[in-house]
N, C-alpha and C positions, 0 to 999 in steps of 0.2 A: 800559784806560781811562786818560788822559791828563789834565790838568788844569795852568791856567794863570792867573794872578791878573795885573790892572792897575789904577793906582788913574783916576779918572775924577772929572770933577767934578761926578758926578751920588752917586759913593760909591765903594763898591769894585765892578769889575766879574771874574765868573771864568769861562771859555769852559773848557768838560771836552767830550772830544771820547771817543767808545768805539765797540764793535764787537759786534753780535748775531747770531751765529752760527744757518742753522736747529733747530733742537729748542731753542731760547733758551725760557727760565722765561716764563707768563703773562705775568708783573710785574717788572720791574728796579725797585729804588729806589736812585738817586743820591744821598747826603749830600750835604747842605749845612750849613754852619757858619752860624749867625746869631748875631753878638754881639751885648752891649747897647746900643742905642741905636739901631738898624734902624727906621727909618719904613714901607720899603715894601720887598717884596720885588717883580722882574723876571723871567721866563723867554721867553727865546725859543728856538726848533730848528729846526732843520734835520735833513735825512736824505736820503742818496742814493737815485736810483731809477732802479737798472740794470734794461737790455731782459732780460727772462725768456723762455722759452722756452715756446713757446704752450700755451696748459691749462695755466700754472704760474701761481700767485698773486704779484705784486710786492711791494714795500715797502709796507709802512701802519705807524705808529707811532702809538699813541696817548700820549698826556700828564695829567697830573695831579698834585697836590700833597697831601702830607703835615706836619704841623709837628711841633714837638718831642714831642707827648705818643705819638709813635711809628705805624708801620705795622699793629702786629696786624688782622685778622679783626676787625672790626664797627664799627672807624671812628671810633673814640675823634680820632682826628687828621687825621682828614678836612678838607681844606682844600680840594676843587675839584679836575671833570674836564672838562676840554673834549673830550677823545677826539682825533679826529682832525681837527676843526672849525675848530681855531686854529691860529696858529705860536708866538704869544705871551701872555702872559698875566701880572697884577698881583695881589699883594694887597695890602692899607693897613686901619689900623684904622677906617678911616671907607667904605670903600668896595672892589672888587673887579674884575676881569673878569666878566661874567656867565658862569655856572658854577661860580665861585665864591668862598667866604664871605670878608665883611669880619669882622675881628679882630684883638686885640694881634699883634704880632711880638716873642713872648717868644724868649729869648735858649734855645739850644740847636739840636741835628742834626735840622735838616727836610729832607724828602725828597722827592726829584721820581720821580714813578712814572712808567715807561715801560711801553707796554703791547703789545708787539711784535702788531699784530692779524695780520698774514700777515708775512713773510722770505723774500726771493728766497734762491735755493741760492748766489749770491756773498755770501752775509750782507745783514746792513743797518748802516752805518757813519753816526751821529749827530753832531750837534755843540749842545749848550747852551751860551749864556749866560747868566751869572746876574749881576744887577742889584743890588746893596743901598745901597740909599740913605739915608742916615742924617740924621735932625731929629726937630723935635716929634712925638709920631703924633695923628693926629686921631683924633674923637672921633666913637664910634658913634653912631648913631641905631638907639633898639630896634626890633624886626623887630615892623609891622605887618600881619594877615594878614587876607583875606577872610572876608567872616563862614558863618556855618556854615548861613544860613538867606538865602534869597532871598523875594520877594512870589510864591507861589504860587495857585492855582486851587482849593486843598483835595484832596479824590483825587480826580486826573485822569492822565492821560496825559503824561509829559512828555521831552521828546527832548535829548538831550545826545553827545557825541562824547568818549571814555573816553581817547585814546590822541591826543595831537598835541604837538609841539615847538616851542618858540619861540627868540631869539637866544642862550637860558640851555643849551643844548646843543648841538646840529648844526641846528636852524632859522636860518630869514633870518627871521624876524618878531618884532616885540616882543609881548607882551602885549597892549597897546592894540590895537595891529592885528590881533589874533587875536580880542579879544575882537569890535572892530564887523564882522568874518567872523563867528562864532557869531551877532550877534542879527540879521544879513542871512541866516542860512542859518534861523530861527527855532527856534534851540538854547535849551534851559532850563539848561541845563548842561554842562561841561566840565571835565579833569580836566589839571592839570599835569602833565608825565607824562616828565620831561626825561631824557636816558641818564646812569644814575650819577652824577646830583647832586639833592640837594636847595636846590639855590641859589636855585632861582627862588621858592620857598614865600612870600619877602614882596615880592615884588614884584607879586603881584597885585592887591591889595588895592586898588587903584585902577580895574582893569579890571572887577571884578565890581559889581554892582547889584543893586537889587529886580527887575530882570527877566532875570539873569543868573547862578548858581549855579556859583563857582570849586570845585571841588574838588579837595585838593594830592596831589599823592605821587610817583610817580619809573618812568623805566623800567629795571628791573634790568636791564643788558646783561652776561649772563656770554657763555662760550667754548662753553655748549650750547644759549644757547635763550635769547629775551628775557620778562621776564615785568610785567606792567602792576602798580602800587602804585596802589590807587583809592582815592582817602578819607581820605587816613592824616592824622592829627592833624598839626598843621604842627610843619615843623623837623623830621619823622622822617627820617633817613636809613637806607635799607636795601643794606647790601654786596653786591659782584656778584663777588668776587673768588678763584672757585671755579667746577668742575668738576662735572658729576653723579655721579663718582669719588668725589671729597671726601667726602660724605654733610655739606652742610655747608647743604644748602636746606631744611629742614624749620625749623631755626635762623632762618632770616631769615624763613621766611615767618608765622613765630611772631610776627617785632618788626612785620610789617604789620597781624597780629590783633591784637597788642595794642595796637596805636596805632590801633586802630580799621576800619580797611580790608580790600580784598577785594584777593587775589592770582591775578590772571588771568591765564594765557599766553598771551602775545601772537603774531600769526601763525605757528601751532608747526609750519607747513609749509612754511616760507620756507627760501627757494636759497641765500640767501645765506649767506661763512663764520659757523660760530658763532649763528647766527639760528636754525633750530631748534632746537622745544623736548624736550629729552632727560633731564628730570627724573621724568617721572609724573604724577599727578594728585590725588594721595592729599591735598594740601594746596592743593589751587585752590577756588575759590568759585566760577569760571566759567570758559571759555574765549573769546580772540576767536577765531570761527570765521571772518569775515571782516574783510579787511584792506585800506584803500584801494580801486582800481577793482578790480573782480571780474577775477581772472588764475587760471590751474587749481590754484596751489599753494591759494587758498581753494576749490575743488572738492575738494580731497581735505581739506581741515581741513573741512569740512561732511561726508564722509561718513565719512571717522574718528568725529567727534562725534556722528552719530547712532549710528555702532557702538555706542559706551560706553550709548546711551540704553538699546539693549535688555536689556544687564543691569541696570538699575535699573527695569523697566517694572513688575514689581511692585511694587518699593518695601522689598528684604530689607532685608539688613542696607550695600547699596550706596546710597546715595544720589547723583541724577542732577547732572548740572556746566552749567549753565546755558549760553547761547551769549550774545555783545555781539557787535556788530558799530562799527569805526570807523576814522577818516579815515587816522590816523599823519602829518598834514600835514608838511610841515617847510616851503615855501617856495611861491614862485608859482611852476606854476601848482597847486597842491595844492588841494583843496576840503576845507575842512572839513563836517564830516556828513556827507560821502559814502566810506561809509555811516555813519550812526548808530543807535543802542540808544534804541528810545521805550519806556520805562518805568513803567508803574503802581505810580504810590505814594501816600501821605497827606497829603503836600504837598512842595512843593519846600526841603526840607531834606538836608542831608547824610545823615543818621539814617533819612530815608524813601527816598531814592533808591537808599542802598545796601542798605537791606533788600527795597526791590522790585527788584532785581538780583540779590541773591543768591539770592531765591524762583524767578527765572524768569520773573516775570511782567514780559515784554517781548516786544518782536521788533525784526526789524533791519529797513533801507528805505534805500534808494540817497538819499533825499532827502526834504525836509521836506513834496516832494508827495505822497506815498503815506502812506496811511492804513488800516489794517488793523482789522477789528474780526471776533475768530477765536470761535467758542464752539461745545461738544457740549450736546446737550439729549435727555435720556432722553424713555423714555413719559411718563412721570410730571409732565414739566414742569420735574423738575433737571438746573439749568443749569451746565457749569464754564468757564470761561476760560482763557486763556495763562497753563501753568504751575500748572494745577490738577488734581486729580482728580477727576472723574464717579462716587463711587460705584454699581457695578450689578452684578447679578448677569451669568452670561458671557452669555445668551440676549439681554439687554435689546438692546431695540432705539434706536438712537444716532443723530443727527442731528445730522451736522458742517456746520458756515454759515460760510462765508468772506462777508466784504463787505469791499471792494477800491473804492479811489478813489486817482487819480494814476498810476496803472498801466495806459494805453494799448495794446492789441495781446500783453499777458503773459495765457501760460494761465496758470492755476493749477494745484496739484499737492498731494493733498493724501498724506502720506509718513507710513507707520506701519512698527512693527517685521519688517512682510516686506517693505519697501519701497514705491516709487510702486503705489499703489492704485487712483489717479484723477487724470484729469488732462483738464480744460478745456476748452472750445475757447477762443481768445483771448477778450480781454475787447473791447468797443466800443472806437474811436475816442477817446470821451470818459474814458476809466480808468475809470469805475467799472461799478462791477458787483454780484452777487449767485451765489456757487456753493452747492448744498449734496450730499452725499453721504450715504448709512446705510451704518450697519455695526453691529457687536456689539464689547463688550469678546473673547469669543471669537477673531475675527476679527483684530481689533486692538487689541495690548496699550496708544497710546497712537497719536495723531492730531498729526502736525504741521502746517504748509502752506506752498507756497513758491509765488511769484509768479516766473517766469522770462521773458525777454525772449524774440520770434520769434528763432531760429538757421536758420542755410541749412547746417548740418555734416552732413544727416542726423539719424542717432539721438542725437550729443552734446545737452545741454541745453542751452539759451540761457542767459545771464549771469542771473542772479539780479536782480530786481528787489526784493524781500523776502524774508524768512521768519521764520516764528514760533518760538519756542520751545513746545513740546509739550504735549499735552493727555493725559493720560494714563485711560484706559479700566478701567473694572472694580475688583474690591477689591484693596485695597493688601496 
């Protein structure tokens, strides 16, 4: 690593040039010197990007910043991650890059994180600039955040999209424009969800409304698997800066419970480097099982996840992991809500959305056309709902009711612990409809249903147009 200082009349400027060899560390951090009197600090990079040899990974470098209170594990000195989104980036104590934080420019070695994502086998060969420009610092304005409670319907059903990025991470969108996307797709809620930063947490506060429900938190992107932060108190930042090696995720997923939030894994069947999820599940609140348009890696995250249902189908000492389904938008032409998590809760508060999400009681829908209404009903006239139990003895005789509107030409399916059990003939022309099926807790330890679009593959199943989260049969 090389380094070079000139002065400029913007301040002092210093161009450090190095070299990343493959098996290079996660994280490089580069010193920087900042003396007193720093107004803003500057970075911009650069990085070569030699021809690899085919099925090899090329160069990607991510970026990010640290300040003097140091690098450790949990981010005491967290100052902003663009990833691989930016070239350049600022900080000032009145203002930021989006991704991340305005703040003093106290005097001490801040550090620029490099985050080697892939390394061609000729290395990867960098160049930083670094910018310090010296005067008054301006003057914050405190971080205003969205409020915790929107104008709800009382308990009802309400649909929101868990998982989307805007210009505060790798998105093209601001805010605003994410938000009049949510109240055109007729979303009640959504959830900041940006990669390894908490930067965008106040900048909402002007997109959400009484008919609108912000919810903040972040998307961890480690090197095994990305995981969704739902809920979390604003200003939480949760570290990504570890392996499933480490043993260092149980730690983080602790700072999302206590700041209030659910820790979901995010498409944990995704191709992409580093994008599966490879930690477990011993500390999730739910999973998304679907991700964006329906592709086979959310086929197999849908039948991994009902795997896991059947060992909670009693109810021992396991308990089941709910499924969300949502958009991951980042730009046009992305749709948000497709797909989304419609949710029953108490009302459209933080407090009720995430407890009707961690219940289960939900199901997922390509879009704000489909409308699901799932229940079992014994002899007796007891009735359970999505993500409830039917208490019955194993003989009781059980009556599963799908009704289906928005969902044109999709059979139904209705999927218990030995799998598809029943399955439809399409629905009318007009999406709605009426299915119902009997069975016994015996039979089936728990009742799920999924709405799937006509396929011409043969026996594959067509793209998923819903599904619910599970009904579960018999005594617990």
């Amino acid at each position: 690593m090389t380094g070079q200082s000139a002065a400029s009349r913007l301040g002092r400027v210093r161009t450090i040039r190095g070299t990343l060899l493959p098996g290079s560390p996660d994280y490089v951090y580069v010193p920087v010197e900042v003396p007193p009197g720093v107004s803003e600090l500057k970075v911009s990079y650069t990085y070569d990007k030699p021809a690899v040899p085919p099925g090899t990974p090329g160069n990607a470098l991510d970026i990010g910043l640290f300040d003097e209170r140091g690098t450790e594990l949990g981010g005491d000195g967290f100052r902003g991650w663009s990833g691989g989104a930016r070239t350049e980036f600022f900080v000032r104590a009145d203002e930021a890059t989006p991704g991340y934080l305005p703040g003093p420019l106290r005097e001490g070695t801040w550090h620029i994180a490099l985050g080697p994502y892939t390394v061609a086998p000729q290395g990867l060969s960098y160049e930083l600039t670094v910018t310090l420009t010296y005067g008054e610092p301006g003057t914050a304005a405190p971080p205003v955040y969205p409020p915790a409670r929107a104008g709800g319907r009382g308990r009802a059903w309400y649909r929101g999209d868990g998982h989307l990025h805007s210009w505060h991470s790798d998105g093209r969108r601001t805010p605003a424009e994410i938000a009049a996307l949510a109240r055109a797709a007729d979303l009640d809620f959504i959830n900041s969800s940006e990669h390894n930063t908490h930067a965008a947490h106040a900048h909402w506060a002007d997109a959400a409304g009484d008919d609108l429900l912000v919810l903040l938190g972040e998307e961890v992107t480690t090197r095994n698997g990305h995981v969704l932060a739902v809920g979390t108190d604003p200003g939480t930042f949760v570290d990504w800066r570890y392996r499933a090696r480490d043993n260092h995720w149980a730690r983080f997923a602790r700072t999302i419970h206590r700041s209030g939030g659910l820790a979901v894994p995010a498409h944990p069947h995704a191709t992409c480097v580093g994008c599966a999820w490879k930690f477990g599940f011993a500390e999730a609140d739910a999973v998304e099982v679907w991700n964006g348009p329906y592709t086979p890696d959310d086929e197999v995250a849908l039948a991994a996840w009902d795997a896991r249902l059947v060992a909670s189908a009693r109810s021992g000492p396991v308990s089941w992991l709910p499924a969300m389904g949502n958009s991951d938008a980042h730009r046009d032409p992305d749709v948000l809500g497709m797909p989304q998590t419609v949710v029953l809760a108490d009302d459209l508060t933080r407090e009720a959305i995430l407890t009707g999400l961690r219940s289960g009681r939900s199901y997922v829908a390509e879009s704000k056309n489909v409308t699901l209404d799932f229940t079992a009903t014994a002899g007796d006239a007891r009735c359970a709902g999505i993500g409830e139990r039917l208490e019955s003895d194993e003989d009781t005789q059980v009556t599963v009711r799908l009704e289906a509107s928005g969902a044109p030409r999709c059979a139904v399916r209705f999927v218990t612990d030995q799998g598809v059990l029943f399955t439809s003939d399409p629905l009318p022309v007009s999406g709605t409809g009426v299915v119902e099926w009997r069975t016994t807790p015996a039979y089936a330890a728990y009742v799920r249903a999924e709405l799937r679009h006509e396929t011409a593959a043969g026996p594959v199943p067509g793209a998923l147009a819903a599904f619910t989260n599970p009904i579960f049969l018999g005594r617990g």
